[in-house]
MARPA-946212 format. One record per residue (C-alpha): x, y, z; residue in three letters. Coordinates in Angstrom, 3 decimals, padded with zeros to 6 digits. Layout:
N
east=X&north=Y&up=Z&aa=ALA
...
This chain:
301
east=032.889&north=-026.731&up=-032.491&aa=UNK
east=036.547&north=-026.216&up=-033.430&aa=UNK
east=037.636&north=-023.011&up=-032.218&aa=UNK
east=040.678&north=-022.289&up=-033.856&aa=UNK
east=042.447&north=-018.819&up=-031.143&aa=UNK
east=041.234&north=-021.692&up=-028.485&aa=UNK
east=043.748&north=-024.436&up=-030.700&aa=UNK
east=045.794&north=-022.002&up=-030.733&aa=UNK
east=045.726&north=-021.166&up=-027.150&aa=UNK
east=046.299&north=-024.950&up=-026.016&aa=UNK
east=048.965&north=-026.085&up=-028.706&aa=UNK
east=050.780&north=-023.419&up=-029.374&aa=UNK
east=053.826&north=-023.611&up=-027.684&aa=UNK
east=054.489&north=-027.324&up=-029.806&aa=UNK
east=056.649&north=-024.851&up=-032.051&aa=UNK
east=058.565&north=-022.900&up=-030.188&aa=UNK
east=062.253&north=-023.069&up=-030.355&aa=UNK
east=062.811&north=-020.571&up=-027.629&aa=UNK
east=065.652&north=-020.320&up=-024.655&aa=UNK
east=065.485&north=-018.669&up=-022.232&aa=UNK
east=066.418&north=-015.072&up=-021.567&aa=UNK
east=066.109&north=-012.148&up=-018.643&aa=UNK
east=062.891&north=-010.350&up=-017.957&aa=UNK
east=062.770&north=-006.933&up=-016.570&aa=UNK
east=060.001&north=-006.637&up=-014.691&aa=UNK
east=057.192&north=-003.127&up=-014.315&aa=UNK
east=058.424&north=-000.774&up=-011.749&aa=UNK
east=055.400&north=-000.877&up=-009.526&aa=UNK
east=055.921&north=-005.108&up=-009.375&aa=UNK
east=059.468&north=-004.485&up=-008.833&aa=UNK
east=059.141&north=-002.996&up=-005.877&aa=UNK
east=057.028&north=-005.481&up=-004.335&aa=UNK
east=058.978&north=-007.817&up=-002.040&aa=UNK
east=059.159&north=-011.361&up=-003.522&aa=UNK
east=058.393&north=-014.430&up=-002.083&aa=UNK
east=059.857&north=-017.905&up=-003.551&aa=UNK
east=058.179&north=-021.018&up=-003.011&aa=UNK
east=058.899&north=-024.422&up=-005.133&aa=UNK
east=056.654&north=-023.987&up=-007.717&aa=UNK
east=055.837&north=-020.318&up=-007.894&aa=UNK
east=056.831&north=-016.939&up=-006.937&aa=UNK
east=054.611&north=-014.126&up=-005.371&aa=UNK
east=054.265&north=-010.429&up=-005.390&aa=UNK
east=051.946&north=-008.610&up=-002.887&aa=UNK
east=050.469&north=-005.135&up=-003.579&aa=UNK
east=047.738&north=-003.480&up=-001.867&aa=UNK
east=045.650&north=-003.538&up=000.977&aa=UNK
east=042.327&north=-005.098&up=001.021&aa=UNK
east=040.472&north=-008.016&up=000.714&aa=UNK
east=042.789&north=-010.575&up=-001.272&aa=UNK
east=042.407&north=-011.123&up=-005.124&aa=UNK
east=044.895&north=-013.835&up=-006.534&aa=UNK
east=045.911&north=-013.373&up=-010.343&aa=UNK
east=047.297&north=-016.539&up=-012.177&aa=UNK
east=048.894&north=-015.834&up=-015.697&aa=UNK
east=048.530&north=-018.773&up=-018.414&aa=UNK
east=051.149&north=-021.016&up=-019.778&aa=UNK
east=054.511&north=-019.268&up=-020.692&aa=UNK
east=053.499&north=-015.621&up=-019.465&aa=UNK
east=054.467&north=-013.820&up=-016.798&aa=UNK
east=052.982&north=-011.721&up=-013.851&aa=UNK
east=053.094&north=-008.993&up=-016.021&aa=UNK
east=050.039&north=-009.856&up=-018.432&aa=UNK
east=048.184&north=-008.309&up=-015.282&aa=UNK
east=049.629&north=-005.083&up=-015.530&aa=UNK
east=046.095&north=-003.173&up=-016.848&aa=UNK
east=044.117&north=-004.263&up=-014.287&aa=UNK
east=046.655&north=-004.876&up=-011.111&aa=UNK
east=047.388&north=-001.323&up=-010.240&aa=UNK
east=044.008&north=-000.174&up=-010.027&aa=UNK
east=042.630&north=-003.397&up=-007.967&aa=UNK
east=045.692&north=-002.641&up=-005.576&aa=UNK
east=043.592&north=000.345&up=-004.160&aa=UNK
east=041.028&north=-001.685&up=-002.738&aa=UNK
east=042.115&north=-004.875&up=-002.706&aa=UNK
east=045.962&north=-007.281&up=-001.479&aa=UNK
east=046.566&north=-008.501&up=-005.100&aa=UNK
east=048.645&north=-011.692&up=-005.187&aa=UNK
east=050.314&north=-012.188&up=-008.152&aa=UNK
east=051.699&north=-015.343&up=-009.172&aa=UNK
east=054.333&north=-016.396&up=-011.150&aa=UNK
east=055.164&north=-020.200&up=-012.465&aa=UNK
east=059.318&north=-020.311&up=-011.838&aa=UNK
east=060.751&north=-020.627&up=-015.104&aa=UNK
east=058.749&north=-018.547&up=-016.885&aa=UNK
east=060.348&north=-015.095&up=-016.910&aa=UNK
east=064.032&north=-016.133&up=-016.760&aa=UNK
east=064.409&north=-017.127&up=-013.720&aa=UNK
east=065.140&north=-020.273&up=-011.755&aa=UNK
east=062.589&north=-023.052&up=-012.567&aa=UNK
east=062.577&north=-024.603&up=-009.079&aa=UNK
east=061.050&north=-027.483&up=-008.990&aa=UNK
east=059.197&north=-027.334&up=-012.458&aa=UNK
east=061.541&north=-029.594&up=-013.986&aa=UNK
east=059.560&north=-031.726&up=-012.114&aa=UNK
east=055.881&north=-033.642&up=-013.091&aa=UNK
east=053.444&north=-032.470&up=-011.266&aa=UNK
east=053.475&north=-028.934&up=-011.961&aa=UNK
east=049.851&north=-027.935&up=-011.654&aa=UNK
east=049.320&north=-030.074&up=-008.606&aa=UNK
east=052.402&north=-027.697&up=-007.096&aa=UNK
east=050.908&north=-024.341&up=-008.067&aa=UNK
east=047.842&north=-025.265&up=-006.219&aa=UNK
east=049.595&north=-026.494&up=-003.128&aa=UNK
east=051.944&north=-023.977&up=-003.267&aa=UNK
east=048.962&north=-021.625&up=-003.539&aa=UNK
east=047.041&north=-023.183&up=-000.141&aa=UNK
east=050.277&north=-022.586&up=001.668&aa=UNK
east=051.035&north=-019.398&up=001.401&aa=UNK
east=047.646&north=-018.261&up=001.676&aa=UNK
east=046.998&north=-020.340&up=005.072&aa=UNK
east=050.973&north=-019.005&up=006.067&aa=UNK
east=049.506&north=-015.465&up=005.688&aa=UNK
east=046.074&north=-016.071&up=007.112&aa=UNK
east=044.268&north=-014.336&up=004.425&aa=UNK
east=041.004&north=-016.508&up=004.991&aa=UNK
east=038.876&north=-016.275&up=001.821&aa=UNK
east=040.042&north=-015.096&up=-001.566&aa=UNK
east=038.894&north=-013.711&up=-004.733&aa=UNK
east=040.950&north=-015.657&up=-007.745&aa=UNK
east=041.140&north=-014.736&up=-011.272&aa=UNK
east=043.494&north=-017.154&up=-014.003&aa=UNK
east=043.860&north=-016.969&up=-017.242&aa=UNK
east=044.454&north=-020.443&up=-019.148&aa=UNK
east=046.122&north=-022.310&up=-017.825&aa=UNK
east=045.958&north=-020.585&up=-014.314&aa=UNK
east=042.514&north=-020.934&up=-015.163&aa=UNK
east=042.504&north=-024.256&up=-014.873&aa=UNK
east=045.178&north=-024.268&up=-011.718&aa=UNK
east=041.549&north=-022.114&up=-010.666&aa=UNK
east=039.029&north=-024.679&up=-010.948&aa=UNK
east=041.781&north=-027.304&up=-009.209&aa=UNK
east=042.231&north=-025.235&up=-006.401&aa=UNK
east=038.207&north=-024.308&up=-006.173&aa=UNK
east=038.037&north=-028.382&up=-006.313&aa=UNK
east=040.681&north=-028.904&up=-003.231&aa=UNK
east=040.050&north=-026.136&up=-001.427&aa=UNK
east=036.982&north=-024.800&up=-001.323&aa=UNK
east=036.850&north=-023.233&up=002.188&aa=UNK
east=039.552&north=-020.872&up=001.014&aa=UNK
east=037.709&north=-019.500&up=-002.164&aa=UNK
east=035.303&north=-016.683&up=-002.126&aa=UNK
east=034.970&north=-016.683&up=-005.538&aa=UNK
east=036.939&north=-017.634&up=-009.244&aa=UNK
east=037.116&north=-015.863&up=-012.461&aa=UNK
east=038.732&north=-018.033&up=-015.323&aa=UNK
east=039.778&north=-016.099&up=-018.676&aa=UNK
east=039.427&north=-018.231&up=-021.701&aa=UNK
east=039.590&north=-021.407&up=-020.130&aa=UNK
east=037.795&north=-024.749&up=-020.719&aa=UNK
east=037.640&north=-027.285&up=-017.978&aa=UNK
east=039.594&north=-029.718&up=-020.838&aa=UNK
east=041.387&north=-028.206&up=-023.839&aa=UNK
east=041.319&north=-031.694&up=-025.491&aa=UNK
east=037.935&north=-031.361&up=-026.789&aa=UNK
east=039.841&north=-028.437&up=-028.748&aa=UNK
east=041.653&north=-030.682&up=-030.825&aa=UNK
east=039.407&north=-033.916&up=-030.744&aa=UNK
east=035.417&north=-033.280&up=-029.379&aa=UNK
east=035.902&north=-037.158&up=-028.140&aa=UNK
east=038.918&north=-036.736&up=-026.867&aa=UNK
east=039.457&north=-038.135&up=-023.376&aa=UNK
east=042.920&north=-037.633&up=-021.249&aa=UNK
east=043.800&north=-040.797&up=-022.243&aa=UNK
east=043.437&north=-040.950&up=-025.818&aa=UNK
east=045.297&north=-037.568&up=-026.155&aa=UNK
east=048.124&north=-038.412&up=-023.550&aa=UNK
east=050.324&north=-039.623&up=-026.819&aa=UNK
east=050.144&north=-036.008&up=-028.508&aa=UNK
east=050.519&north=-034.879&up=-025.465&aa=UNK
east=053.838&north=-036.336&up=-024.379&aa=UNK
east=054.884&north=-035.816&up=-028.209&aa=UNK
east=054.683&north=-032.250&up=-027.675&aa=UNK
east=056.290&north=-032.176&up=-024.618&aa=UNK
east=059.361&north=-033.586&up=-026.249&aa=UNK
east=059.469&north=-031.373&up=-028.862&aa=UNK
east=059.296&north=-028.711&up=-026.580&aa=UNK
east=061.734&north=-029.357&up=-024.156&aa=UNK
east=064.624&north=-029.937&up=-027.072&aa=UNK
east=064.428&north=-026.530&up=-027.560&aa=UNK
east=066.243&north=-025.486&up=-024.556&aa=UNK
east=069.765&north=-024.223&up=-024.908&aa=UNK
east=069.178&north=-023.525&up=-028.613&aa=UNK
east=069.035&north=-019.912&up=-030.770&aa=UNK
east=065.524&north=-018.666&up=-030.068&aa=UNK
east=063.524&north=-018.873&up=-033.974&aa=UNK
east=061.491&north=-015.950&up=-035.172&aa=UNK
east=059.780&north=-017.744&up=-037.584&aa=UNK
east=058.505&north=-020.145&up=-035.058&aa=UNK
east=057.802&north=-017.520&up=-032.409&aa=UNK
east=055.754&north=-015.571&up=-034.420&aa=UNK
east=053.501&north=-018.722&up=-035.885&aa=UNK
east=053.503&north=-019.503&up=-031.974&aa=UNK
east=051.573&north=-016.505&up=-030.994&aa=UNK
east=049.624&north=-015.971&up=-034.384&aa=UNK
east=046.157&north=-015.776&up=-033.663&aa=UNK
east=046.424&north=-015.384&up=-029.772&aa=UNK
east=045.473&north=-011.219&up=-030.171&aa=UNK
east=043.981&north=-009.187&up=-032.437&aa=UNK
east=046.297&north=-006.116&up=-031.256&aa=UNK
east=049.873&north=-006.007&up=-033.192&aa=UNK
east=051.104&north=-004.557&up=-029.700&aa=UNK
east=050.090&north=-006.962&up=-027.966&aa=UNK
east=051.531&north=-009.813&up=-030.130&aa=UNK
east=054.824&north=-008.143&up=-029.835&aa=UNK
east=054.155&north=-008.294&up=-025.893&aa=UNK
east=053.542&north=-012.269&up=-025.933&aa=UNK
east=056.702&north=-012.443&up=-028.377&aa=UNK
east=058.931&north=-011.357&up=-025.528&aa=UNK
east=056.957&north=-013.082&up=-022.888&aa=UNK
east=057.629&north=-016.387&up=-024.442&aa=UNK
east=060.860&north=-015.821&up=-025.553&aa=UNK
east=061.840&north=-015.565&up=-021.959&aa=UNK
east=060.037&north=-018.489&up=-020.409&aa=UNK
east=062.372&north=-022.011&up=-020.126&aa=UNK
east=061.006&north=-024.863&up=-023.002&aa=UNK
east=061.690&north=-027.547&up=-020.426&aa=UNK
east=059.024&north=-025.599&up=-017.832&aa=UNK
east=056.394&north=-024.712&up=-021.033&aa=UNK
east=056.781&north=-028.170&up=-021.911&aa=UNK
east=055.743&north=-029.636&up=-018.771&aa=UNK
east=052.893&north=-027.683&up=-018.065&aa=UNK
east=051.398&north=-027.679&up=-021.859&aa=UNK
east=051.928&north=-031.324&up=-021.320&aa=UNK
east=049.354&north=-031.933&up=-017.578&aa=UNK
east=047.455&north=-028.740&up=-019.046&aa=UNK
east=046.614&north=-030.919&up=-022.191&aa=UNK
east=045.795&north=-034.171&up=-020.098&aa=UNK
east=043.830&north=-033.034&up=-017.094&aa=UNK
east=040.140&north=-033.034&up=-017.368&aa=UNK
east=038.294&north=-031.552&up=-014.580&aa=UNK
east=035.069&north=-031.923&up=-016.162&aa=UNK
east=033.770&north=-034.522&up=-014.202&aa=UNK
east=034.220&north=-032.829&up=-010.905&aa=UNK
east=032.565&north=-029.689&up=-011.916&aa=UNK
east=029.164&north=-030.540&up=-010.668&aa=UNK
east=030.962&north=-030.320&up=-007.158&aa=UNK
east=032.416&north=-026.875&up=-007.493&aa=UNK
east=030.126&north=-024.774&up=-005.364&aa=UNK
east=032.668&north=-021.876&up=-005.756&aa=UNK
east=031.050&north=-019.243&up=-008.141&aa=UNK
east=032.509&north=-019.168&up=-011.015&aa=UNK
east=032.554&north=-016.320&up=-013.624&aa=UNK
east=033.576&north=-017.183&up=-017.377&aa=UNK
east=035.030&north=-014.427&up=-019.133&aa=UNK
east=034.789&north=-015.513&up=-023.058&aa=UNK
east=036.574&north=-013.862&up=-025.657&aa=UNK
east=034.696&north=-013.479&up=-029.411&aa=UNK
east=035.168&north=-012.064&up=-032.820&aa=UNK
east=033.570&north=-012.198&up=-035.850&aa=UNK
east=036.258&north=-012.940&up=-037.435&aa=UNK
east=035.950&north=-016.852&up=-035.651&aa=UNK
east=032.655&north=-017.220&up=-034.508&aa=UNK
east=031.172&north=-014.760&up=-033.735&aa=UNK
east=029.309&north=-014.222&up=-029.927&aa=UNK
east=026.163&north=-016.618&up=-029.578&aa=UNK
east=028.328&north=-019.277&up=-031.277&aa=UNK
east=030.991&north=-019.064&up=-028.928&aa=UNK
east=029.082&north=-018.532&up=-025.879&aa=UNK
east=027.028&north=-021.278&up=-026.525&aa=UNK
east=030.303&north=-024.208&up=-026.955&aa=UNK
east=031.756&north=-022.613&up=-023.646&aa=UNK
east=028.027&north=-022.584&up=-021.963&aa=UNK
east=028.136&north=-026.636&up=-023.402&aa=UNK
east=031.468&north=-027.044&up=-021.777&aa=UNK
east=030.636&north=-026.018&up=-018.064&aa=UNK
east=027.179&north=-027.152&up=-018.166&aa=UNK
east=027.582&north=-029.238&up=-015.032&aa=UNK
east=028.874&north=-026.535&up=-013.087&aa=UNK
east=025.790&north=-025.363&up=-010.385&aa=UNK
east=027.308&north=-021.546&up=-009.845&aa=UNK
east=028.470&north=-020.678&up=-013.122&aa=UNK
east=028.044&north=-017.219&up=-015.236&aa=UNK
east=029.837&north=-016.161&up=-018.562&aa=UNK
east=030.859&north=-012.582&up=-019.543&aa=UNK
east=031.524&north=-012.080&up=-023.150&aa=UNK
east=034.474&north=-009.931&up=-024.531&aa=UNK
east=034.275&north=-008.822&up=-028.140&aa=UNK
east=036.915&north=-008.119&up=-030.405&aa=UNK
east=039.429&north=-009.869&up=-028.902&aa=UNK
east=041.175&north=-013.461&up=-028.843&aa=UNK
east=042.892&north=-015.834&up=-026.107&aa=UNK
east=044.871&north=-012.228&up=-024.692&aa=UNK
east=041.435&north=-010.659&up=-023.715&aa=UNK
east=043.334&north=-008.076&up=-021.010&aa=UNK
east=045.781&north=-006.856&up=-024.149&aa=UNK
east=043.153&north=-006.824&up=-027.011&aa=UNK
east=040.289&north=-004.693&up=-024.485&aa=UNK
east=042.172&north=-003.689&up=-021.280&aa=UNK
east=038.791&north=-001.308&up=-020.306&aa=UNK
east=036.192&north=-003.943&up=-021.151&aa=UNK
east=038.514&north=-006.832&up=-019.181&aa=UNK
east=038.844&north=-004.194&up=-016.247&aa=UNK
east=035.244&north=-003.696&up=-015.805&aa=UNK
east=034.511&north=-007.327&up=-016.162&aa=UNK
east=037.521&north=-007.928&up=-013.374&aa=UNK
east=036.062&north=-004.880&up=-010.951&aa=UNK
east=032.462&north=-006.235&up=-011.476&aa=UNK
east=033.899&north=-009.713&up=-010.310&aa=UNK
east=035.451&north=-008.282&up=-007.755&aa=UNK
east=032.652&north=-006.056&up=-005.908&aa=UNK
């Protein structure tokens, strides 16, 4: 099954001819103190039991902004930030590697803060930074929720694909990518970038900005490991439960259809359960904020 929001999702950014330019960030994030660390930056809010939120590739802390406020009543929410993504400095992201930092970074400053067990919830690609860190560290995870993420986006673009045999495209992409920076952002190629990522025109026009502030030399990196790393063959050691939230349409697929390829996809998994979303595409939280923040609280309790 070809998925084409999911193609989307993975390959987008291989367009985008964007540089990078400020952010202004939501008042209520703003005021949260932030913490730098190589690979990402943090914002605490809250009091609670910890819930880590990990945006996907090129978006920023803010794509949790519908469900953050709310979950900071109960709960220390720990949002995360790749460097480089919202205009500022890209650290060490310049680096390879990336993913492999976000989930170190990740273990340290949760073991610096002695926050014990934690709730995590990513989205794409901090999906998959998810089901690494549930892989390395299992003592520290109570419990993960990944948003429209597949343990390899390869099979996206080739159902045989292995990391391997896509590591060409891959690195092709990454090229193309990183050339961009320095250069006049394109409209034309942002918007055939986001087309097909949400249903809502506000919330295209949200992903628009989003990207057009993250560097092309960070994007590229991380579309570039996100493309080639396969954790499919550890997931039958994941004992971390892991909830599945699965956006539909009928439009694509339609429900069963879709639920069934992602059901295919984390079949080896022993503590898995997917949560279908309807009417939206790879932006689930900005196509159905309510039905995304009852699946999160649900998760969460």
């Amino acid at each position: 099954m070809r998925c084409y929001a999911l193609i989307l999702a993975a390959c987008a950014a291989s367009t985008l001819t964007w540089s990078a330019v400020a952010n202004s960030q939501p008042a209520a994030q703003a005021a949260a103190v932030e913490e730098r660390l190589p690979h990402i930056s943090i914002q605490a809010i809250g009091e609670g039991s910890p819930v880590v939120l990990i945006p996907g590739l090129a978006t920023p802390r803010a794509v949790w902004d519908g469900i953050a406020p709310d979950l900071a009543k109960a709960h220390r929410v720990i949002l995360v930030q790749v460097n480089g993504v919202a205009g500022d400095n890209p650290g060490a992201n310049l680096q390879p590697a990336v993913l492999d930092g976000i989930v170190a970074d990740l273990h340290s400053y949760l073991a610096r803060h002695h926050l014990g067990r934690v709730a995590m919830i990513g989205h794409s690609m901090g999906g998959l930074a998810g089901l690494m860190f549930a892989k390395a560290h299992p003592d520290k995870l109570d419990r993960l929720m990944v948003v429209d993420t597949l343990p390899f986006f390869g099979v996206l673009m080739d159902p045989a694909a292995t990391a391997a045999s896509l590591k060409p495209t891959a690195q092709m992409m990454r090229a193309k990518i990183a050339s961009a920076y320095g250069k006049p952002a394109d409209a034309a190629a942002i918007e055939a970038s986001v087309k097909g990522l949400a249903l809502k025109p506000e919330s295209v026009a949200r992903m628009k900005q989003w990207g057009a502030a993250a560097d092309p030399r960070v994007t590229a990196e991380v579309l570039y490991e996100d493309l080639i790393t396969d954790v499919r063959p550890q997931l039958h050691g994941i004992t971390t439960p892991i909830t599945v939230i699965v956006p539909w349409s009928d439009t694509a697929f339609g429900e069963e259809r879709t639920l069934g390829f992602y059901k295919r996809q984390y079949a080896t998994a022993p503590r898995v359960s997917l949560v279908g979303i309807g009417d939206a595409a790879h932006f689930v939280m900005l196509d159905q904020p309510e039905k995304f923040a009852a699946a999160v609280q649900a998760f969460v309790k």
